[in-house]
N, CA, C and O atoms as a Tinker XYZ file with bonds, in Angstrom:
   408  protein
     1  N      7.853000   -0.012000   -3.706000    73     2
     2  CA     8.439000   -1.192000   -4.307000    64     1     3
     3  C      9.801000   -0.865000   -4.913000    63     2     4     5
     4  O     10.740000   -1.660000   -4.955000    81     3
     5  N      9.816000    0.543000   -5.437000    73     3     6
     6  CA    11.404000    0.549000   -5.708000    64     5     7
     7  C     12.486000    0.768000   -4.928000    63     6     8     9
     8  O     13.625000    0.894000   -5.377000    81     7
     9  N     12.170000    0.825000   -3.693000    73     7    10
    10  CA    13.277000    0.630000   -2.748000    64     9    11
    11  C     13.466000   -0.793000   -2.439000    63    10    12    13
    12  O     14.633000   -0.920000   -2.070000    81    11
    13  N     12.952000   -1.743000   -2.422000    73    11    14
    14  CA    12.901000   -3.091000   -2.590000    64    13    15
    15  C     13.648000   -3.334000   -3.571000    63    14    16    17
    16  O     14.734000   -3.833000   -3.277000    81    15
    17  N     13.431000   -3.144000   -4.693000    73    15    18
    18  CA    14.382000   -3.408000   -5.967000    64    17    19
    19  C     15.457000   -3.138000   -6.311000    63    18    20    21
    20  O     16.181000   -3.688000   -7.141000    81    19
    21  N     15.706000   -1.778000   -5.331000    73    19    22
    22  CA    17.108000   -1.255000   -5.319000    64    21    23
    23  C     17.693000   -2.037000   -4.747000    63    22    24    25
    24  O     18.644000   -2.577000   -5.313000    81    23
    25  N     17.338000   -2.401000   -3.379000    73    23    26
    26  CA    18.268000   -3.584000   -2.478000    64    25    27
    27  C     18.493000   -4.423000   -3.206000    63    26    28    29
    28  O     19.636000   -4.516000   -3.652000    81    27
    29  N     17.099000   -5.695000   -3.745000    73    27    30
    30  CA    17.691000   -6.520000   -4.362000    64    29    31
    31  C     19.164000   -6.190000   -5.306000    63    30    32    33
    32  O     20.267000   -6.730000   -5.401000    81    31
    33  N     18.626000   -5.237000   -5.798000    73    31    34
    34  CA    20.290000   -4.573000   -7.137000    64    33    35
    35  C     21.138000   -5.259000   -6.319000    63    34    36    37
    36  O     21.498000   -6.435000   -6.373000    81    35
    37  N     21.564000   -3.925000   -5.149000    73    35    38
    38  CA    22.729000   -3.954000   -4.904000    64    37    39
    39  C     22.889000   -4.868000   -4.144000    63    38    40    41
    40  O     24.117000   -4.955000   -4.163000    81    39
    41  N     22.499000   -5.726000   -3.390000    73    39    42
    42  CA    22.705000   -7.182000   -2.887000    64    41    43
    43  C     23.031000   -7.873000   -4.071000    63    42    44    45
    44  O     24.094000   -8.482000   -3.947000    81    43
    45  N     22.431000   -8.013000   -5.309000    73    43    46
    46  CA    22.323000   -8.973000   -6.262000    64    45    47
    47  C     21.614000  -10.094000   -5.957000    63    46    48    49
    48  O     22.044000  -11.217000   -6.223000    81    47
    49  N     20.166000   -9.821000   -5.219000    73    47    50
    50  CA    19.548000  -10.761000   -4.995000    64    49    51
    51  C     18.424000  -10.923000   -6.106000    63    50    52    53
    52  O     17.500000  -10.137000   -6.313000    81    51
    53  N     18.714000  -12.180000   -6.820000    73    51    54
    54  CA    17.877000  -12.367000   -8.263000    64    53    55
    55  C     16.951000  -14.122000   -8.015000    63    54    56    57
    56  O     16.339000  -14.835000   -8.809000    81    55
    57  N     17.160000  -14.211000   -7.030000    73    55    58
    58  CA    16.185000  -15.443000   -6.619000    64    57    59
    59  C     15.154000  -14.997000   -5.882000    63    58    60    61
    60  O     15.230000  -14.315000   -4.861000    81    59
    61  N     13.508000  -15.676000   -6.796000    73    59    62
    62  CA    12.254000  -15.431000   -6.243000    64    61    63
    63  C     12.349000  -15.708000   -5.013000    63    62    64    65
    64  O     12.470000  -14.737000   -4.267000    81    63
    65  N     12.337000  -16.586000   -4.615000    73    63    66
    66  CA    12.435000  -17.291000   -3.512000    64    65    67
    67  C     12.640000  -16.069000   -2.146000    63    66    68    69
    68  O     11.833000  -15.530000   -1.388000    81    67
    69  N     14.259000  -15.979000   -2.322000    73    67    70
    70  CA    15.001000  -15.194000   -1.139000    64    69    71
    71  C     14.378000  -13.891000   -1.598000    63    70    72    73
    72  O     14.329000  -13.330000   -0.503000    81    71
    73  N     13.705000  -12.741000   -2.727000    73    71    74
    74  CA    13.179000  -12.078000   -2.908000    64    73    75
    75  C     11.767000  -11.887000   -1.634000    63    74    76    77
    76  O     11.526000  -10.979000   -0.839000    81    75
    77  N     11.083000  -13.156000   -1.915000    73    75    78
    78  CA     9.950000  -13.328000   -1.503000    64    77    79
    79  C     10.033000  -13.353000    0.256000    63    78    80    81
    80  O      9.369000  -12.625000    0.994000    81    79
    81  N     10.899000  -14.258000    0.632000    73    79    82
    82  CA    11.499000  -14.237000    2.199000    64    81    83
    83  C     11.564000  -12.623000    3.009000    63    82    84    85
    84  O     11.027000  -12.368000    4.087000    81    83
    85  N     12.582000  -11.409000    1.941000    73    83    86
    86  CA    12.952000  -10.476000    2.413000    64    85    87
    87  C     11.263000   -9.658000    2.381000    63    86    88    89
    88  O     10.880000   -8.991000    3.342000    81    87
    89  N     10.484000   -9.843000    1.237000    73    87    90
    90  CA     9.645000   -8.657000    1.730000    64    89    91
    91  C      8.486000   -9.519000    2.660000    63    90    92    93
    92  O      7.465000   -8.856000    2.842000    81    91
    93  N      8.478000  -10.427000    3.071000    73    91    94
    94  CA     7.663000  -11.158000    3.945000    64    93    95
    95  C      8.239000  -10.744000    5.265000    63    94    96    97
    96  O      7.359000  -10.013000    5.719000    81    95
    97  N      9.007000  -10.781000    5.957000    73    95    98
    98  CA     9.671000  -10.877000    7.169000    64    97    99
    99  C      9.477000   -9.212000    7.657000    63    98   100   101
   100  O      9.658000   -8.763000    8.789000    81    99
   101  N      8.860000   -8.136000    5.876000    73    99   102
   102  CA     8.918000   -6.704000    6.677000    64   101   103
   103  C      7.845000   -6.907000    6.177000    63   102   104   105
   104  O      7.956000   -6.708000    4.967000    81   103
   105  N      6.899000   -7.183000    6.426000    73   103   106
   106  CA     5.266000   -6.862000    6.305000    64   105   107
   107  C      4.617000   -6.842000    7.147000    63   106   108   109
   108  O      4.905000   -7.806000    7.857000    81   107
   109  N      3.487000   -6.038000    7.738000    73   107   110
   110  CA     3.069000   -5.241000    9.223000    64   109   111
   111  C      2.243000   -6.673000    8.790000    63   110   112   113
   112  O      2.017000   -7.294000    7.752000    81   111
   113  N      1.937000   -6.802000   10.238000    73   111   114
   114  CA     0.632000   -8.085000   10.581000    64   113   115
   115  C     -0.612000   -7.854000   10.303000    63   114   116   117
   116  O     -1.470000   -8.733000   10.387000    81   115
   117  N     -0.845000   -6.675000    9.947000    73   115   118
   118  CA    -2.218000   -6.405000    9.352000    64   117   119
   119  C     -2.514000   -6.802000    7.855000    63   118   120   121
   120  O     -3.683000   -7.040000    7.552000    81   119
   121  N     -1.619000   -6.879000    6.993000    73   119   122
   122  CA    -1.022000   -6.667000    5.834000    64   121   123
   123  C     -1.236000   -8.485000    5.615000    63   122   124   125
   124  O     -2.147000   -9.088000    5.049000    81   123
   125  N     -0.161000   -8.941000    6.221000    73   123   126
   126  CA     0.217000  -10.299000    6.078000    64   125   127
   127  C     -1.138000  -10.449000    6.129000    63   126   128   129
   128  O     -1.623000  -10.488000    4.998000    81   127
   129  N     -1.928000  -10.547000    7.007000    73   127   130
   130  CA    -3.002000  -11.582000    7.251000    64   129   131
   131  C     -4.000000  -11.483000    6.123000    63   130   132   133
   132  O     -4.822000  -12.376000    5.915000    81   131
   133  N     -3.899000  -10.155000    5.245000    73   131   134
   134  CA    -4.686000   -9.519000    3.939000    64   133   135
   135  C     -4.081000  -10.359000    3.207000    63   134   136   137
   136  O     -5.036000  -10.565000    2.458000    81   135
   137  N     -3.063000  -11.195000    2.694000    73   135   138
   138  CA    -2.239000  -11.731000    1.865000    64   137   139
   139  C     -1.912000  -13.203000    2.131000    63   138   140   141
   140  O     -1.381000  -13.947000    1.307000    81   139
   141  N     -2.268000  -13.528000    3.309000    73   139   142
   142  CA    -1.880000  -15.272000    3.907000    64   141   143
   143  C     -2.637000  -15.930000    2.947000    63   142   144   145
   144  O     -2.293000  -17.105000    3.075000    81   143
   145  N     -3.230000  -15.886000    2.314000    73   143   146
   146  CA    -3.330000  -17.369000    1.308000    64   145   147
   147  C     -2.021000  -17.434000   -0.196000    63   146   148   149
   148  O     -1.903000  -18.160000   -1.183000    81   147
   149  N     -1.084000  -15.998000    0.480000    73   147   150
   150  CA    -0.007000  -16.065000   -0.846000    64   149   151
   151  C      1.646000  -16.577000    0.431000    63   150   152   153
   152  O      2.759000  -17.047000    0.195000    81   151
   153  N      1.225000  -16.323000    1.181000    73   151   154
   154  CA     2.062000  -16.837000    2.314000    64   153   155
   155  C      2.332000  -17.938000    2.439000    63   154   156   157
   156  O      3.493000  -18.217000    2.141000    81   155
   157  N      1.448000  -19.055000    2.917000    73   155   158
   158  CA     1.218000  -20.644000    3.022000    64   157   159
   159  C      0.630000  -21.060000    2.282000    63   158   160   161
   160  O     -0.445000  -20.518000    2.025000    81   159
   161  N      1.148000  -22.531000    1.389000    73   159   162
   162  CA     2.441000  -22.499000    1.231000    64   161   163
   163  C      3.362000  -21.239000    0.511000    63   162   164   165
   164  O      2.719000  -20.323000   -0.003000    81   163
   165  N      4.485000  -21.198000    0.481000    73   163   166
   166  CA     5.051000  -20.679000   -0.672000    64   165   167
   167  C      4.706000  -21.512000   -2.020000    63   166   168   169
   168  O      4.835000  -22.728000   -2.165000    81   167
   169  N      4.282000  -20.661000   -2.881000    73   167   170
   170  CA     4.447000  -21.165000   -4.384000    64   169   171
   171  C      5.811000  -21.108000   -5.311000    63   170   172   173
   172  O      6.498000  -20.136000   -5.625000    81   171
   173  N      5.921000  -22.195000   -5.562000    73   171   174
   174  CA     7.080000  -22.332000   -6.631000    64   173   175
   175  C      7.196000  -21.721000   -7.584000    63   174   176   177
   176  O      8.325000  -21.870000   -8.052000    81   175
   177  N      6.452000  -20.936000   -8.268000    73   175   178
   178  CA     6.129000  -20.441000   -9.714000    64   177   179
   179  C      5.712000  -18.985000   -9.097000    63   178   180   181
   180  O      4.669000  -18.467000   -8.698000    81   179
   181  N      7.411000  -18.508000   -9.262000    73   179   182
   182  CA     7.280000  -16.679000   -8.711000    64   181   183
   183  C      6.434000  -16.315000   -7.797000    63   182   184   185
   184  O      5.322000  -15.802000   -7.930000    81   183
   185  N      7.180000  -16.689000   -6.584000    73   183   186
   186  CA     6.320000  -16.068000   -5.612000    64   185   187
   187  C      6.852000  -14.939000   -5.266000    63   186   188   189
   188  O      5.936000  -14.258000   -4.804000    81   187
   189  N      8.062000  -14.225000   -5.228000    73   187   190
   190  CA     8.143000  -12.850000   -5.294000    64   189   191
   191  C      7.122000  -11.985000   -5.955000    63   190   192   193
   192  O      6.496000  -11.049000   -5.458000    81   191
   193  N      7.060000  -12.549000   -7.372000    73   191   194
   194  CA     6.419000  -11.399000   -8.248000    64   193   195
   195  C      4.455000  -11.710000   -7.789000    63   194   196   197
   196  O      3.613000  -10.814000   -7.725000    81   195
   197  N      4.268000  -12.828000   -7.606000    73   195   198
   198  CA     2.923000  -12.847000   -7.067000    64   197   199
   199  C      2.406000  -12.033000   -5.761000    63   198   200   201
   200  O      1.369000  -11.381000   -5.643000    81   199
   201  N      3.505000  -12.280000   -4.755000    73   199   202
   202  CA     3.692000  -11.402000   -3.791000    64   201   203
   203  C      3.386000   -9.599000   -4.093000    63   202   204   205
   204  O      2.473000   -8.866000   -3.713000    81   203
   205  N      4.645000   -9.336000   -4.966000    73   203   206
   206  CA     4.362000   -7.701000   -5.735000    64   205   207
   207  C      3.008000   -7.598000   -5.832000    63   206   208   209
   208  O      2.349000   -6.760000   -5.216000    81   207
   209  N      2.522000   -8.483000   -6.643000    73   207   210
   210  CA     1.380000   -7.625000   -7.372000    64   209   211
   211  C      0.205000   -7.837000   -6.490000    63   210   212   213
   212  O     -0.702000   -7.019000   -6.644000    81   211
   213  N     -0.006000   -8.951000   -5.415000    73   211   214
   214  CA    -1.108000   -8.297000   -4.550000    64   213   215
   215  C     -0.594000   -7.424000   -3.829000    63   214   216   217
   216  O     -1.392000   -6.494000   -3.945000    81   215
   217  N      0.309000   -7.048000   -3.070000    73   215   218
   218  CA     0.670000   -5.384000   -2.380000    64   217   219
   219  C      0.609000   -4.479000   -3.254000    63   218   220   221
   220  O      0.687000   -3.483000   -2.534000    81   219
   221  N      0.524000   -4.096000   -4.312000    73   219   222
   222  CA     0.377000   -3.174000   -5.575000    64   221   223
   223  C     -0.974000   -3.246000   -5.785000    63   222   224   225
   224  O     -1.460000   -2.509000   -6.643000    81   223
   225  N     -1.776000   -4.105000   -5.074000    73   223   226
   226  CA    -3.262000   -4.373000   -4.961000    64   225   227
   227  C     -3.704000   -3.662000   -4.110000    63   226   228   229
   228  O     -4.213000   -2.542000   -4.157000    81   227
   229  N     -3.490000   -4.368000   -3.283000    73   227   230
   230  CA    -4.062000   -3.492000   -1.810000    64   229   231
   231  C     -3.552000   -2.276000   -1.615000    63   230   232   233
   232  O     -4.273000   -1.384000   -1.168000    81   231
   233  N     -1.987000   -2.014000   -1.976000    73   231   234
   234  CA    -1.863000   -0.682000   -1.892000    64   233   235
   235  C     -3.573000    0.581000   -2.726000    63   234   236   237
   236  O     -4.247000    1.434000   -2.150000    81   235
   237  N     -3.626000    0.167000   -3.908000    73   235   238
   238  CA    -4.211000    0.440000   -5.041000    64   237   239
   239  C     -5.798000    0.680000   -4.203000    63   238   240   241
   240  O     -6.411000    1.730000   -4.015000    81   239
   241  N     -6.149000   -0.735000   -3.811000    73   239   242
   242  CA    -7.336000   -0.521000   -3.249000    64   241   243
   243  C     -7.734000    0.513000   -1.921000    63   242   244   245
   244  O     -8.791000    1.079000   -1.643000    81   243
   245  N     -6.301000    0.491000   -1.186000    73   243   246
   246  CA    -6.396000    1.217000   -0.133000    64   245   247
   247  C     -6.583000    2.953000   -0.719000    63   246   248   249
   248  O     -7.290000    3.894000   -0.358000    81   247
   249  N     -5.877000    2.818000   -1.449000    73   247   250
   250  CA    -5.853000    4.345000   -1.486000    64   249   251
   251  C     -7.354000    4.839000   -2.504000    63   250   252   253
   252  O     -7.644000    6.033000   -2.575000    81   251
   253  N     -7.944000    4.095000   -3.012000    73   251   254
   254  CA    -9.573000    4.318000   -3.441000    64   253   255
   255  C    -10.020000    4.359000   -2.383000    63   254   256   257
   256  O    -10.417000    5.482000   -2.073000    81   255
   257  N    -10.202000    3.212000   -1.275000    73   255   258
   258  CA   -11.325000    3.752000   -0.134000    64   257   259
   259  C    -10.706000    4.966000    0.333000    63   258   260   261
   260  O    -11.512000    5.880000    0.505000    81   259
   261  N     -9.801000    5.167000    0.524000    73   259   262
   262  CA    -9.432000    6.663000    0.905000    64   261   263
   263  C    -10.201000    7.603000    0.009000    63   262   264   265
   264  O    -11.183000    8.219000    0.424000    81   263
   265  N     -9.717000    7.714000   -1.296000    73   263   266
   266  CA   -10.397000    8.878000   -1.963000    64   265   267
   267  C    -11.714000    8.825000   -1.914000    63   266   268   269
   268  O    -12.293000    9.906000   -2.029000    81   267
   269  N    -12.703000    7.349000   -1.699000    73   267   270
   270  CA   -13.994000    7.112000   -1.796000    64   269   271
   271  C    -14.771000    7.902000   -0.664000    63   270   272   273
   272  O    -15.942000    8.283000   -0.685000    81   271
   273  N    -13.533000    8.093000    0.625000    73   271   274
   274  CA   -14.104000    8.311000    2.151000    64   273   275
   275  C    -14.249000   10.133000    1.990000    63   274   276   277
   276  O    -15.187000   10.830000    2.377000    81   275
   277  N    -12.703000   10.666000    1.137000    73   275   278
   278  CA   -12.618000   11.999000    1.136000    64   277   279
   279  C    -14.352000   12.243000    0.113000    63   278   280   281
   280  O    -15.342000   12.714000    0.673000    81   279
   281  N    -14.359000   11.920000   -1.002000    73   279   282
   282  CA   -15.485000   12.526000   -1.485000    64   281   283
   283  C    -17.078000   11.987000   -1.234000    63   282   284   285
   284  O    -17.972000   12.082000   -2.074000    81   283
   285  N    -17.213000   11.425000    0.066000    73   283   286
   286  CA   -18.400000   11.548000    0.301000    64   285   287
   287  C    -18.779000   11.742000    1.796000    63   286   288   289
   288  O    -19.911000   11.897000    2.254000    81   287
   289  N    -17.667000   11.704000    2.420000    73   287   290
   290  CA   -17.669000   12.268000    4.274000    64   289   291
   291  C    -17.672000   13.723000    3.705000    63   290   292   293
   292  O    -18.698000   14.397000    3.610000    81   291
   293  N    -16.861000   13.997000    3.464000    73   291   294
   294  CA   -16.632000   15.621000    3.704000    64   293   295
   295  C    -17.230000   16.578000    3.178000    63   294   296   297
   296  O    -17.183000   17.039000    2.037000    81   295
   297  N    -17.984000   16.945000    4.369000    73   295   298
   298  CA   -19.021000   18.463000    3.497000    64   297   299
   299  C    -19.086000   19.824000    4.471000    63   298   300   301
   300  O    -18.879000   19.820000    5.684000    81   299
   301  N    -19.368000   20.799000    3.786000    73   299   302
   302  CA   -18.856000   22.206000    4.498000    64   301   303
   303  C    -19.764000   22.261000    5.991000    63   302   304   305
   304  O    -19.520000   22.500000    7.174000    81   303
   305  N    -20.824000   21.928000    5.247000    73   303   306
   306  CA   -21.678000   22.050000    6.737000    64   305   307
   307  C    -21.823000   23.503000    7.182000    63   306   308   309
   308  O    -22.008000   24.392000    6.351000    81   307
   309  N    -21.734000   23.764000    8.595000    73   307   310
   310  CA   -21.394000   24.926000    9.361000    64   309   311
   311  C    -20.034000   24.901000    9.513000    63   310   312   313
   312  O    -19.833000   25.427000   10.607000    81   311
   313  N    -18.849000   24.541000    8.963000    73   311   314
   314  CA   -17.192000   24.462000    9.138000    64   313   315
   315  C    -16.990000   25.368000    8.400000    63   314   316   317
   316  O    -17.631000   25.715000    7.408000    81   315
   317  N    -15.978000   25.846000    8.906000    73   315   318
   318  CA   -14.944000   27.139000    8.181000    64   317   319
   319  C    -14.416000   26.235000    7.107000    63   318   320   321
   320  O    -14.319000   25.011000    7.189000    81   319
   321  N    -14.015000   27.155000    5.874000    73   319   322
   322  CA   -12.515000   26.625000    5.023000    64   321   323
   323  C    -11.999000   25.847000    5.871000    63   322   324   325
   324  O    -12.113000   24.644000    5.640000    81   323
   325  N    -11.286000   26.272000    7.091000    73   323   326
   326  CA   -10.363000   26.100000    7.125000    64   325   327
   327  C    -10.266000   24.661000    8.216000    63   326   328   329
   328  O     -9.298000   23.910000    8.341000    81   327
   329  N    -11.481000   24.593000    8.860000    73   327   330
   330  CA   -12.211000   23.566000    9.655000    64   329   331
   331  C    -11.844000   22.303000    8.530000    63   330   332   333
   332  O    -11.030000   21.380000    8.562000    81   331
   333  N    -12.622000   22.641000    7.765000    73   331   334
   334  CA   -12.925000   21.746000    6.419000    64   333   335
   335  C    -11.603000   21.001000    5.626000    63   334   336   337
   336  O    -11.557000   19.951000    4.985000    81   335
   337  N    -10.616000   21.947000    5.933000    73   335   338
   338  CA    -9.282000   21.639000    5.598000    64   337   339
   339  C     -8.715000   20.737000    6.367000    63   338   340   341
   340  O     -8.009000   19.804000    5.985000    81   339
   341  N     -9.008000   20.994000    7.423000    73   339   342
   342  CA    -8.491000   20.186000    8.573000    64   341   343
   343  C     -8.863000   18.827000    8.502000    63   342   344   345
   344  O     -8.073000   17.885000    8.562000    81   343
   345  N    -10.320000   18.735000    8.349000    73   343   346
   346  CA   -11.014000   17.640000    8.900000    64   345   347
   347  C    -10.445000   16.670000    7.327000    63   346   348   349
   348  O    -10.153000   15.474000    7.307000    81   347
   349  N    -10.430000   17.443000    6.381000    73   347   350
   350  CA    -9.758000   16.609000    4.904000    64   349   351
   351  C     -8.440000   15.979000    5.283000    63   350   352   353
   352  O     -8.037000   14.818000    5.210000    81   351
   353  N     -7.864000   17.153000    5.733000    73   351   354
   354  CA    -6.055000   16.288000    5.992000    64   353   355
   355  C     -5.983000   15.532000    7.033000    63   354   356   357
   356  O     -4.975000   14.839000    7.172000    81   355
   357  N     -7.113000   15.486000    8.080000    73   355   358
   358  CA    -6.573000   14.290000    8.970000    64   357   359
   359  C     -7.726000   13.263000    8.166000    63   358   360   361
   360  O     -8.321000   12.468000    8.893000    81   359
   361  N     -7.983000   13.264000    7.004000    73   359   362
   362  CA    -9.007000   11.581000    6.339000    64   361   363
   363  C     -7.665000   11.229000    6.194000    63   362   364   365
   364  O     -7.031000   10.533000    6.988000    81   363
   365  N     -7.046000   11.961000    4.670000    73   363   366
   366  CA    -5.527000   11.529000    4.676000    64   365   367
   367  C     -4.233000   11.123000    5.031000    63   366   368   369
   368  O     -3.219000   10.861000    4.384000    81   367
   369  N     -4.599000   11.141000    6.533000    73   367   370
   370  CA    -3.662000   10.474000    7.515000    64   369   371
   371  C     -1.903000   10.665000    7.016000    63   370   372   373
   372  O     -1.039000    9.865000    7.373000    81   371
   373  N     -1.673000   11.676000    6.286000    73   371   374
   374  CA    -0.605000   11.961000    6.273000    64   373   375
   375  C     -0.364000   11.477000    5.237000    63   374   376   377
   376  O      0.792000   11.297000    4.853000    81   375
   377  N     -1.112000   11.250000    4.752000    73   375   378
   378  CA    -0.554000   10.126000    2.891000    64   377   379
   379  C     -0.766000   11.311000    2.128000    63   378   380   381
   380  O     -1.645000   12.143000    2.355000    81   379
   381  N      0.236000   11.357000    1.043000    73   379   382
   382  CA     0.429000   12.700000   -0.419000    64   381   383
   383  C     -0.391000   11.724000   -1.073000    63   382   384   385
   384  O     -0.463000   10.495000   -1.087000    81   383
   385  N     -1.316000   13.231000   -1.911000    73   383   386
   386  CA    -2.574000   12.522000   -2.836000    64   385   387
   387  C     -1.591000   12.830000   -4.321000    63   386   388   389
   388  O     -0.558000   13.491000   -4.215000    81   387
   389  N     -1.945000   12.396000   -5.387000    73   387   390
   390  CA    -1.428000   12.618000   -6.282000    64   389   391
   391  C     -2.053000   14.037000   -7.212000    63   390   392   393
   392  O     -3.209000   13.883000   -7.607000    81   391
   393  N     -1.371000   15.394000   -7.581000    73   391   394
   394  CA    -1.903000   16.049000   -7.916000    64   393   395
   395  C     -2.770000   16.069000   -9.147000    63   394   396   397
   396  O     -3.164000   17.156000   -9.570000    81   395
   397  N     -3.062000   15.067000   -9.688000    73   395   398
   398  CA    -3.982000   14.501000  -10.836000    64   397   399
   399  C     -5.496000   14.677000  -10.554000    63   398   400   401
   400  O     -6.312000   15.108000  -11.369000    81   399
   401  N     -5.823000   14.183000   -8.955000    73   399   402
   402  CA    -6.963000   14.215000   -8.808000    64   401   403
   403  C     -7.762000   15.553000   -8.485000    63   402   404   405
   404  O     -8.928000   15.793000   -8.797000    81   403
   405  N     -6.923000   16.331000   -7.826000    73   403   406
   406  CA    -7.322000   17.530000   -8.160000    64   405   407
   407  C     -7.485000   18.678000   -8.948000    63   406   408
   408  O     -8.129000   19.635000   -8.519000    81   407
C-alpha cells in the first residue's frame, strides 16, 4: 500500500474517487471478485479508504492461512532437514515471513 501512496503523492492525487479507480483497474481478477460487493456500486463515502482496508484484510487473512498451512502440514516424517526445508519454502511460495514468528 505504500507504493500506492507514494504515487498518489507525487501525482497529487487526493480524490477518493480517482484514488479508488487507480487501485481497481490493478487488481488481479481473483482479488476483485473477493472484493465485488465494494466494487458495484461505487460508494460515495470513501471508497478509496474502504477499498484499503478490505485488501489489508485479505492480505492479513491470506497470510494466516499460510502460517495456519505451514504449522500443521509440515512434519519431519522420514524427510531430511533439508527435504523438510524444502517442502516449507515451497508452502511459502516465495512470500518473506516476518522474523517475529520465528
Amino acid at each position: 500500500m505504500e507504493q500506492i501512496e507514494a504515487i498518489f503523492s507525487t501525482r497529487r492525487i487526493t480524490s477518493e474517487r480517482t484514488r479508488y479507480l487507480y487501485v481497481v483497474q490493478s487488481l488481479p481478477f481473483d482479488f476483485a471478485v473477493d472484493v465485488e460487493d465494494l466494487l458495484n456500486p461505487i460508494s460515495a463515502d470513501g471508497p478509496y479508504t474502504q477499498l484499503k482496508d478490505a485488501v489489508i484484510n485479505h492480505v492479513a487473512k491470506s497470510a494466516n492461512r499460510m502460517l495456519r498451512e505451514l504449522f500443521t502440514q509440515v512434519k519431519l516424517e522420514d524427510q531430511t532437514p533439508s527435504q523438510l526445508m524444502l517442502h516449507t519454502l515451497s508452502l511459502l511460495a516465495g512470500r518473506d515471513m516476518d522474523d517475529a514468528i520465528f
